[in-house]
C-alpha positions as CSV (number, residue, x, y, z in Angstrom):
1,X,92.9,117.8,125.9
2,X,89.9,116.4,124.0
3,X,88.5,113.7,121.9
4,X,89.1,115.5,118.0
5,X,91.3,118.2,119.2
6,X,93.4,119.5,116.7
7,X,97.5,119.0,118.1
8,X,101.1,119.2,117.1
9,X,104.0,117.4,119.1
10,X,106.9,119.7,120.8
11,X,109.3,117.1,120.7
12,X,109.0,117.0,116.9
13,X,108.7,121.1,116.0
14,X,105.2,121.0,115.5
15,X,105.9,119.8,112.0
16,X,102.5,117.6,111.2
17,X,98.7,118.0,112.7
18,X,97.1,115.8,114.4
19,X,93.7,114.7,115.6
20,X,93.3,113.1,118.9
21,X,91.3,110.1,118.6
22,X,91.7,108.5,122.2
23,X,92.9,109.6,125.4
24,X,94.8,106.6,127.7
25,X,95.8,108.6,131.1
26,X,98.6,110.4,130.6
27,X,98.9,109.4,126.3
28,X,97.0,110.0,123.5
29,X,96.7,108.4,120.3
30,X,96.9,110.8,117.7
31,X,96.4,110.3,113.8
32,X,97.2,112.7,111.0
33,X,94.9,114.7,109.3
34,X,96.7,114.9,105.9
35,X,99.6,111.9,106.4
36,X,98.6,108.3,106.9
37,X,100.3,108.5,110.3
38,X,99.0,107.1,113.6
39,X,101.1,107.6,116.6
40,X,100.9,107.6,120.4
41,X,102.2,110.5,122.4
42,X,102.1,112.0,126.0
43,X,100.0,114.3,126.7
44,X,102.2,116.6,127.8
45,X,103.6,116.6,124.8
46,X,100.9,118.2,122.6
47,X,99.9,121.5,121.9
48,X,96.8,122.4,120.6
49,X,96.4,124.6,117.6
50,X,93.3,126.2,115.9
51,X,91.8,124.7,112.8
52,X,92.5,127.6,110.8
53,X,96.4,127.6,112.4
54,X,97.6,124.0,110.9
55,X,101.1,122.9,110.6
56,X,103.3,124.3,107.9
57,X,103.6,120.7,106.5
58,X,99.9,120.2,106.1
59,X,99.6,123.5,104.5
60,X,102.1,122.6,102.1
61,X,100.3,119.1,101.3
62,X,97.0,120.9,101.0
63,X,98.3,123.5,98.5
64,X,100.0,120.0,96.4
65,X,97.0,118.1,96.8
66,X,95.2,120.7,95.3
67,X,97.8,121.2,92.3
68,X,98.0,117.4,92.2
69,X,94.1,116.8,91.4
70,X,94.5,120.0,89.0
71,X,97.5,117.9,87.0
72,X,95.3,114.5,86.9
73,X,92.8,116.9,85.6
74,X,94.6,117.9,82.8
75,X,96.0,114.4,81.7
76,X,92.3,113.5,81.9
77,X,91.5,116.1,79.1
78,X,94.6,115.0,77.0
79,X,93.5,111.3,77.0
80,X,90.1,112.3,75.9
81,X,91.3,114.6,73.4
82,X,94.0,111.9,72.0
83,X,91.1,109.7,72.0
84,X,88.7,111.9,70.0
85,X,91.7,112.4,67.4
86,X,92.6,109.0,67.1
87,X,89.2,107.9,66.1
88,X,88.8,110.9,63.8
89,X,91.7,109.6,62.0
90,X,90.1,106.2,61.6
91,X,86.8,107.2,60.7
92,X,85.7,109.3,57.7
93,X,82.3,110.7,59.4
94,X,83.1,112.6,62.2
95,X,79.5,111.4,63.8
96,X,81.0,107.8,63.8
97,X,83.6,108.9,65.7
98,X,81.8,109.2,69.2
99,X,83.1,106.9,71.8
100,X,82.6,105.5,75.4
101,X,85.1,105.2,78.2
102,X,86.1,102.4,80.1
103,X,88.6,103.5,82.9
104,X,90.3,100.9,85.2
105,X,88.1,99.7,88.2
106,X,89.7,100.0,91.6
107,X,89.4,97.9,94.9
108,X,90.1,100.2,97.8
109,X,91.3,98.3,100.6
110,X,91.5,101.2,103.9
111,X,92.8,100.4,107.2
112,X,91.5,104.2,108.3
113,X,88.1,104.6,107.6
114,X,88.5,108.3,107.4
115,X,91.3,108.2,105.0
116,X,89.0,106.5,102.9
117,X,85.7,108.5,102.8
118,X,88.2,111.3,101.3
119,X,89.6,108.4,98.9
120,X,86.6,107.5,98.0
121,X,85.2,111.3,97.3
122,X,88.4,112.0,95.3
123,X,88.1,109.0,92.6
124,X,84.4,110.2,92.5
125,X,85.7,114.0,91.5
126,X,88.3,112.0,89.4
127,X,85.6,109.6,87.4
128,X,87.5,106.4,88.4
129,X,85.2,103.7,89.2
130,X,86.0,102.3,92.4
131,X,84.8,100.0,95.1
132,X,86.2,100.4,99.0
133,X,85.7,98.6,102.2
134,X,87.5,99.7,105.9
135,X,89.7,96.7,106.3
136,X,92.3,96.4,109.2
137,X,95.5,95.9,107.6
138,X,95.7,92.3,109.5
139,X,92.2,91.0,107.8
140,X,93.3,92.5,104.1
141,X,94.8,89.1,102.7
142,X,91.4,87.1,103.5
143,X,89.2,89.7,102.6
144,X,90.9,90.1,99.0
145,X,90.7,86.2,98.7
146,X,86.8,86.7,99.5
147,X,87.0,89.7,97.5
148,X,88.6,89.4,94.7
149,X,86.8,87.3,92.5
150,X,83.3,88.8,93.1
151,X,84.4,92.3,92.1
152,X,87.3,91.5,89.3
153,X,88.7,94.8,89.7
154,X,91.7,96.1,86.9
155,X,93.3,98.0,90.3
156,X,93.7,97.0,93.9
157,X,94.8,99.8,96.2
158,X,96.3,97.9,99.6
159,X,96.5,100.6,102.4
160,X,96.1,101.9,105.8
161,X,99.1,102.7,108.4
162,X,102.3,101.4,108.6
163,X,105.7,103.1,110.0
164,X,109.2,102.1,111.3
165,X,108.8,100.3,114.3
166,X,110.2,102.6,118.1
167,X,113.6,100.2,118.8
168,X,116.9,100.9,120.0
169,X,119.1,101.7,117.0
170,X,120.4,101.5,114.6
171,X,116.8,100.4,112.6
172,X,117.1,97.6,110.4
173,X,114.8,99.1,107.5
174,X,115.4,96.0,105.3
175,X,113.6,93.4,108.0
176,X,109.8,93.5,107.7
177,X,110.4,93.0,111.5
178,X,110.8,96.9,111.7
179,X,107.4,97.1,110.6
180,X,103.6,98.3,111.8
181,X,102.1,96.8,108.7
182,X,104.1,95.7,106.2
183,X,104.2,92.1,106.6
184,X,100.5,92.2,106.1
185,X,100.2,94.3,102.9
186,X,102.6,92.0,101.7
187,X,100.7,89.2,102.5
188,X,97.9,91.0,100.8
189,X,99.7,91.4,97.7
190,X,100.7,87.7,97.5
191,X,97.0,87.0,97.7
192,X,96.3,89.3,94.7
193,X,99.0,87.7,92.7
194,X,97.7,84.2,93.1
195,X,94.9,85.5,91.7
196,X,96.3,87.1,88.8
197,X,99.5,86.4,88.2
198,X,100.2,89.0,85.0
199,X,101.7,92.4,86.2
200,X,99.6,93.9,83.9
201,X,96.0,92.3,84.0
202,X,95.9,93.5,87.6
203,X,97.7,96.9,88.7
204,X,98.5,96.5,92.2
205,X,99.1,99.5,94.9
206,X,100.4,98.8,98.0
207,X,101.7,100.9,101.2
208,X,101.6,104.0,103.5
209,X,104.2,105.5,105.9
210,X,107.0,104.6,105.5
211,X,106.2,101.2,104.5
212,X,109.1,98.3,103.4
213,X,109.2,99.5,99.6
214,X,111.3,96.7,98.5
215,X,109.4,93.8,100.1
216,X,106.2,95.2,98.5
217,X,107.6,95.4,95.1
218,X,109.1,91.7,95.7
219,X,105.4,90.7,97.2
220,X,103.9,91.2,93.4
221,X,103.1,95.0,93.7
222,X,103.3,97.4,90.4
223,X,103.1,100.6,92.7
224,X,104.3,101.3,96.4
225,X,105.0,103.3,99.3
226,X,108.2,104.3,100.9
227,X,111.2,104.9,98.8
228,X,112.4,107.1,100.7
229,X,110.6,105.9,104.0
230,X,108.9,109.1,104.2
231,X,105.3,110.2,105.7
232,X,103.0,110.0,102.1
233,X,99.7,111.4,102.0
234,X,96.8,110.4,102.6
235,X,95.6,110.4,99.1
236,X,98.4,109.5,97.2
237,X,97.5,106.1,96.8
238,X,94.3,107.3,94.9
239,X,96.5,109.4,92.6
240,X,98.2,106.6,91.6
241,X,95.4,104.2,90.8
242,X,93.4,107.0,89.0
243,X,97.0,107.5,87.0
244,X,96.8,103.5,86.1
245,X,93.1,103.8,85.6
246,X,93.5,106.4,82.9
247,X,96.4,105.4,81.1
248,X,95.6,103.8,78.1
249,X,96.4,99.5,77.5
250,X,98.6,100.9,74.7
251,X,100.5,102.5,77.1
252,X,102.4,102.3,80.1
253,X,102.2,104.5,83.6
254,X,104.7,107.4,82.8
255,X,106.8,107.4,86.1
256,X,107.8,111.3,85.6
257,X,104.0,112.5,85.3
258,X,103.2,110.1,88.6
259,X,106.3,111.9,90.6
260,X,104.3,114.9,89.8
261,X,101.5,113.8,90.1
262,X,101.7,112.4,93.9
263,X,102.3,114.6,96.8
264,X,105.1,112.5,98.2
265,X,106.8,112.4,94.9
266,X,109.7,110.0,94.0
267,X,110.5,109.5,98.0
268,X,107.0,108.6,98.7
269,X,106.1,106.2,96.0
270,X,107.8,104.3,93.4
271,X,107.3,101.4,91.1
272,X,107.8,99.2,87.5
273,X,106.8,99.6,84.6
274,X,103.0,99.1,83.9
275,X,100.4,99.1,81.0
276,X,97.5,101.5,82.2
277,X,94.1,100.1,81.7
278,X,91.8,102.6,80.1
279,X,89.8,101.2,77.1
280,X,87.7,103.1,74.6
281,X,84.6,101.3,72.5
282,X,82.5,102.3,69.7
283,X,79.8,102.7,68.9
284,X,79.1,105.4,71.9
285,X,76.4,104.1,74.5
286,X,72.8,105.0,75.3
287,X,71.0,105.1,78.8
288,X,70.9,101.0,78.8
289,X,68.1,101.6,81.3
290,X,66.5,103.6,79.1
291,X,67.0,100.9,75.9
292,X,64.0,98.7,74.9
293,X,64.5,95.6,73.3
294,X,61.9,94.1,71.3
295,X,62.1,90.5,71.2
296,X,62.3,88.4,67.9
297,X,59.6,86.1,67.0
298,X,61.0,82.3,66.6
C-alpha cells in the first residue's frame, strides 16, 4: 500500500474509492475521490483497485456529474434566451436590445484543496465568477471576517469535510456534538450573517457529509448539506451557487430544478427560499481596456 493508491474498504462492500493520502503503521487515511469524505481505516482493510476499475458508486456520480453540468447548461441558455426576449419586448430596435451579464460572485471557502481546484475549474466551465481560498474548516469563521468585506461577494460557499462522529449508539444526529465540522461551518455562517444580515443580499452555502442540516439552516444559511445525512459530492456545493448565481433577482432558486440539478439530490442538499442574483444592464459593454477616454477641457 502506497501514498495515492487507489482503494476500496471490505468492511463496507467496496461501495466508494478512495485515495490514500497518509500511511500511520498499520492505518491509512483515505479521502474520496468523488464524495467529500475523509476517513481512516486499517490497512488490512483496503483493497486496491485499478484507476480504470472504480467503485460502482463513483461511476454512478461521474455519469450524474456529467448530466448535472449538461442541465446547468441548459438553464444557462434559457436565462440568456429569456433575457434576449425580454428586452426585445422593451425595445423597438432590435440593435438596442444587446445586453451584458452580471452573474452572482462566489466566495469559495475549501477545507480540501483538491476538492477545490475541481470547484474552481467547474464554475470556470460554468461562467460563474468566483473567488476560492483552502481554508481548514476551524480557521473559516476568521477568515470570512477578514474576508468578507474586501471581496463583497453575492455567494459564499462554506465547505470542506464533515461526518457523524464513530460513538457507541444510538447517534444523537441532532447534537452538533456528533459532528467533524459542523460546529465550525456554523460558526462560519453566523459570521456571514453579521455581515449581511438579509437572506437575500448574500446567498449562503454551507456543508458536506453528512453535515448537521438543521443547525446550518438555523446558523443563517440559504443552502445546506445533509438532509438526509448522506455522502454529497464533491461538487455539489458548486452546482448550487452557480444555480443562485444564475437565477435572476426577479426570481427565486427553483428547489425542483436544484434536486436535479445536484448529484446528491433532495437527501444531499436542501434549503429556503431565495432570490437568485443574476442582473442584466444595458447598454452592452466594450473591452473597458480597450476604451479611451478623452478628457474635457474645464
Amino acid at each position: 500500500m502506497s501514498l495515492g493508491d487507489l482503494v476500496v474498504r471490505k468492511s463496507y462492500g467496496g461501495d466508494v474509492t478512495f485515495r490514500v493520502e497518509d500511511i500511520q503503521r498499520d492505518k491509512a487515511i483515505i479521502k474520496g475521490i468523488e464524495f467529500r469524505l475523509l476517513a481512516d481505516s486499517p490497512v488490512n482493510d483496503l483493497v486496491r483497485v485499478p484507476a480504470d476499475q472504480i467503485s460502482g458508486k463513483a461511476q454512478q456520480a461521474h455519469i450524474k456529474a456529467g448530466e448535472s453540468l449538461n442541465l446547468l447548461q441548459r438553464a444557462r441558455q434559457q436565462q440568456a434566451a429569456r433575457s434576449q426576449a425580454a428586452l426585445v419586448g422593451d425595445w423597438s430596435d432590435p440593435v438596442e436590445s444587446t445586453y451584458f451579464e452580471m452573474p452572482g460572485k462566489v466566495l469559495h471557502l475549501d477545507g480540501d484543496p483538491g476538492y477545490l481546484k475541481k470547484c474552481l475549474s467547474l464554475y470556470e466551465q460554468l461562467r460563474v465568477p468566483a473567488e476560492g481560498h483552502h481554508v481548514h474548516e476551524s480557521a473559516m469563521a476568521d477568515t470570512l471576517y477578514r474576508l468578507l468585506p474586501r471581496i463583497r461577494p453575492d455567494i459564499v460557499v462554506i465547505t470542506g469535510h464533515d461526518g457523524v462522529l464513530k460513538q457507541p449508539q444510538p447517534y444523537d444526529l441532532y447534537s452538533l456534538k456528533s459532528y467533524k465540522n459542523s460546529q465550525n461551518f456554523v460558526a462560519a455562517i453566523q459570521v456571514a450573517r453579521q455581515y449581511e444580515r438579509h437572506l437575500d443580499s448574500l446567498t449562503i452555502v454551507a456543508g458536506a457529509c453528512q453535515s448537521h442540516f438543521e443547525a446550518l439552516l438555523r446558523a443563517g444559511a440559504n443552502f445546506a448539506s445533509s438532509p438526509g445525512r448522506i455522502l454529497i459530492h464533491a461538487l455539489d456545493p458548486v452546482y448550487v451557487a452557480a444555480k443562485a448565481a444564475f437565477t435572476s433577482i426577479r426570481d427565486t432558486v427553483n428547489m425542483g430544478d436544484l434536486f436535479h440539478q445536484t448529484i446528491s439530490g433532495s437527501r444531499g442538499v436542501g434549503g429556503i427560499e431565495t432570490r437568485g442574483s443574476y442582473r442584466i444592464g444595458l447598454p452592452k459593454l466594450e473591452n473597458l481596456s480597450t476604451l479611451k477616454v478623452t478628457p474635457s477641457a474645464i
